[in-house]
N, C-alpha and C positions, 0 to 999 in steps of 0.2 A: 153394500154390506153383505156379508155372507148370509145365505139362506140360514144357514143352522145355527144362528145367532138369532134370526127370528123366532124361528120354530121354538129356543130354548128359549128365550123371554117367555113369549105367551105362554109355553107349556108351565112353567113356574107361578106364573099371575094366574092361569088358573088352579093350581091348586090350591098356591096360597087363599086365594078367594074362596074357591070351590069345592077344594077335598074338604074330607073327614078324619076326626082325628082318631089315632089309636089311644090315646090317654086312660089311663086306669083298665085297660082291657089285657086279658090275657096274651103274652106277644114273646114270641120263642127269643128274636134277637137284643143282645143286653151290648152296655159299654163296657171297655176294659175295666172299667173299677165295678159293674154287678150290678148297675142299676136297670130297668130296664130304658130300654130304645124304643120309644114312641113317634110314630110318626103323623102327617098331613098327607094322606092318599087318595089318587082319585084312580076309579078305574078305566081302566083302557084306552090310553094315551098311544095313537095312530099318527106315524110321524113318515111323509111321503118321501121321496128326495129324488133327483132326475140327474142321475151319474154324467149322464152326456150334458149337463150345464155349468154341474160344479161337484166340486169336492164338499162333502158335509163335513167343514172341519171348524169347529165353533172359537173363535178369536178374542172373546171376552176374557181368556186365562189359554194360557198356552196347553196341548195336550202332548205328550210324546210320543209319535208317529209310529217313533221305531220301536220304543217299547212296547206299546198294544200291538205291533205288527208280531214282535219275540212273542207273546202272549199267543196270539192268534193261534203262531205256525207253532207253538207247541203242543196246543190242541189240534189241532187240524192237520199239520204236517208232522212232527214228532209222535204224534199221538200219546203224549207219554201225562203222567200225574203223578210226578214227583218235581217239587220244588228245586230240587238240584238241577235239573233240565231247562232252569228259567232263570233268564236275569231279573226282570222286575224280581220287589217281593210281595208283592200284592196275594200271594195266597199261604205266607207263612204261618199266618194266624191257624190253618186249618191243616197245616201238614203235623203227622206223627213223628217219632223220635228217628224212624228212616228215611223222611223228606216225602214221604206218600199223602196223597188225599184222598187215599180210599178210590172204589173205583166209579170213579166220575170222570169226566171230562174227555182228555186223552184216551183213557182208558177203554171208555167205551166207542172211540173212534177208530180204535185199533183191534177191536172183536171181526175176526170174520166170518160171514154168515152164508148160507147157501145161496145160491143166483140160479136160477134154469135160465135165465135170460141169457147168462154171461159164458160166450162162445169163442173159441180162439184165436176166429179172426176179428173179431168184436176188440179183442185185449190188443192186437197189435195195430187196429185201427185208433185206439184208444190213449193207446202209449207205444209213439212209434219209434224213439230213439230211446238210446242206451237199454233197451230191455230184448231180453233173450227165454224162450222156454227152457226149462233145465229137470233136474232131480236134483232135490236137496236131500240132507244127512237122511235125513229120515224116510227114502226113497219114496217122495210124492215128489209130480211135477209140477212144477211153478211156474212164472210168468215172474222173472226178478228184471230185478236192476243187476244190469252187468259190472258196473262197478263199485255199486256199495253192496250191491246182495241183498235189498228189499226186496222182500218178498209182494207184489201187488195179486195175488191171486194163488192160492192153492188148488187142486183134483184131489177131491176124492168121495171114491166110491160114484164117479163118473160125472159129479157136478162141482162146478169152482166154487170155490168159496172165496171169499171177498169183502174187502171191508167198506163203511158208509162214504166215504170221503172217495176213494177209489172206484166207488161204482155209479159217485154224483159224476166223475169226469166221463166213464167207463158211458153211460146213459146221455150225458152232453153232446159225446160225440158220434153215436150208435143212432140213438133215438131223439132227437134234439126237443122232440115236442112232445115227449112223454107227459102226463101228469102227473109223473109219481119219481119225480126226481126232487128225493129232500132227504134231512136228515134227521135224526130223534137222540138225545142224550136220557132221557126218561125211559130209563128202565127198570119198570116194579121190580124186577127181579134182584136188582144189584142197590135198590136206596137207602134200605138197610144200612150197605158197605159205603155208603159215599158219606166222605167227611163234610160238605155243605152239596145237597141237590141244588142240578145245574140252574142257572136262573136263564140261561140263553141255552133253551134246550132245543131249539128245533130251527133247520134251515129250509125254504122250499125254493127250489128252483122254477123259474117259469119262462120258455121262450119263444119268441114274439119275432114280425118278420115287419119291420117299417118299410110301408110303401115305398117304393123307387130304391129301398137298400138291397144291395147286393149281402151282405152281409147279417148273420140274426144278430136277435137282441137278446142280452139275457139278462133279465127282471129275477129279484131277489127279494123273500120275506124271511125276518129274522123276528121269530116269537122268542119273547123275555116272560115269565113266571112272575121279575121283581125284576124292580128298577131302581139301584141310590143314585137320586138325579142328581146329586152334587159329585158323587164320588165317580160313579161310573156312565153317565149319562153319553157324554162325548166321548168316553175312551171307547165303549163299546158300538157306536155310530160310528168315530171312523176305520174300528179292526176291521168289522163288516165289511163297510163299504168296500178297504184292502180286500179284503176276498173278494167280494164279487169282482173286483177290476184285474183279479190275479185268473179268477176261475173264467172269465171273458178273455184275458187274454193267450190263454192254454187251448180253451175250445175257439179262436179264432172268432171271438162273437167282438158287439160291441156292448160295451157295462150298459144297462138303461135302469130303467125302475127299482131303488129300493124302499124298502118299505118296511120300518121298526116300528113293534107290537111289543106294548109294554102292557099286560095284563093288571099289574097293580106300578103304580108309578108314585113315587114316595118323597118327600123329605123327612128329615129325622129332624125332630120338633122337641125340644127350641133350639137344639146343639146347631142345626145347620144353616138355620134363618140368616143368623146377618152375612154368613159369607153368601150365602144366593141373594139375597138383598143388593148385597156390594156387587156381585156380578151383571145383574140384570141393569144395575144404573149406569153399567159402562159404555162407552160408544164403540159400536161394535165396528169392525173392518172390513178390506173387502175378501174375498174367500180366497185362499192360497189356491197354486196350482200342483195338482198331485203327478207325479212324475213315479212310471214303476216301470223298472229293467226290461228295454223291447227285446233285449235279444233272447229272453226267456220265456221257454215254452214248456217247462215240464214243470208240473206244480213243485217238485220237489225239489228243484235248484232254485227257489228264492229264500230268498235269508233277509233279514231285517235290514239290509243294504239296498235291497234290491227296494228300496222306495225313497220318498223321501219329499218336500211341499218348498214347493218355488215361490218365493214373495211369501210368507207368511207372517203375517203384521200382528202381534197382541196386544189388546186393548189396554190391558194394565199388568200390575205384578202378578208374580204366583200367589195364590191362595195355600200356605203351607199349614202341617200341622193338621189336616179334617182328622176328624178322632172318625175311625170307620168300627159300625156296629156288629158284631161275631153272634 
């Protein structure tokens, strides 16, 4: 059976058992019709997964690969936070009357920030095809893409600037065994403006060198703030994982350890019981095989095609209809 068919049983029969409920307590998020959304939470739900054995992709209800992958690379490679930029709709609930969610997610993935670290031959060690130094309109020099004209890196006033995502690769392949290769979407500054704060706000990279491999490893923590274990429990275990086996396969590593930190881990109580009920009684399968585009190596040429699960068997129907709490 698939590992992350285990991990989700137990992690559910513990809460159900073990959490605490929110009932009658003060609690920000409500249902579409206004009532409040109480949940069964337990804290700090630590879920391991070993990339080089399997694909964590849970078989109990089917997940869609490609769509949390469009997800993914809209934060992370679009950088963008508008609802218009995304096929799922999974964050319409929270977009304004322009398709924005305030500045969260993308948004703050595409801020770029001063680097002393980041040097020029660091940039083209870092991204060695399609990119070129240039001047753009605004007579600063850049570090673009030669044929879309992303900018990966501006000068000035004699330091680059650069943004999180670009300087995780930029650090991957510079310094591989830095300590301080992560990311942060939590920023006091901007939570004010963000229409829902990020619940997967922080990524850390970490890599490791397996005996007799020629080759490093690169180990992945992804901290959650919150977790709806029915709605998004698997969808956000296998985007991940897609990154780290996208950011493995860019920095020429091999994917090894990830590892998902859910700080508060939740069901919505009673709304979501019997469909986790129904899930947890079904016979789970064995783990697909994840297949992602070998001839890509620039984070920036994969697209939700560029993946895709060999053999993936579901244990029963879709579970349609979750009513999700705003």
């Amino acid at each position: 059976m698939s590992y992350a068919d285990t991990v989700f049983i137990e992690m559910c029969r513990d809460i159900l058992v073990n959490g605490t409920s929110t009932e009658g307590q003060k609690v920000r998020p409500h249902w579409p019709d206004g009532t409040p959304a109480y949940t069964i939470m337990k804290f700090c739900e630590i879920n391991r997964f070993d990339l080089r054995k399997e694909f964590p992709m849970l078989t109990l209800r089917k997940t869609g690969i490609k769509s949390a992958t469009d997800e993914l690379l809209w934060i992370w490679q679009r950088k963008s936070n508008n609802i218009h930029d995304l096929a799922p709709h999974i964050w319409d609930e929270w977009a304004d009357e322009t398709g924005s969610i305030g500045k969260a997610y993308g948004y703050q993935m595409g801020l770029k920030h001063p680097s002393k670290d980041v040097k020029e031959e660091g940039l083209k060690n870092a991204f060695p095809d399609y990119y070129e130094f240039a001047e753009n309109e605004h007579g600063e020099t850049v570090f673009r893409d030669k044929e879309t004209l992303r900018e990966a890196a501006v000068k000035k006033d004699g330091r680059w600037y650069i943004d999180q995502v670009d300087k995780v690769i930029y650090d991957l392949k510079n310094a591989p065994f830095g300590r301080r290769i992560m990311t942060t979407l939590w920023n006091p500054e901007d939570l004010d403006e963000m229409n829902l704060q990020p619940c997967a706000y922080s990524v850390t990279f970490v890599v490791s060198q397996d005996p007799g491999c020629e080759k490093l490893t690169l180990n992945m923590i992804l901290n959650q703030r919150s977790q709806d274990i029915l709605a998004a429990w698997a969808w956000n275990t296998a985007q991940y994982a897609v990154l780290q086996h996208m950011m493995a396969q860019v920095c020429d590593m091999i994917p090894g350890e990830f590892v998902h930190i859910d700080a508060n881990a939740h069901i919505y109580a009673p709304r979501h019981i019997p469909a986790i009920e129904e899930l947890i009684s079904r016979t789970p399968q064995p783990a697909p095989e994840f297949w992602l585009d070998p001839e890509i190596h620039d984070f920036y040429r994969f697209t939700k095609d560029s993946v895709k699960l060999i053999n993936y068997q579901v244990a029963g129907d879709q579970i349609k209809d979750i009513e999700i709490a705003i």
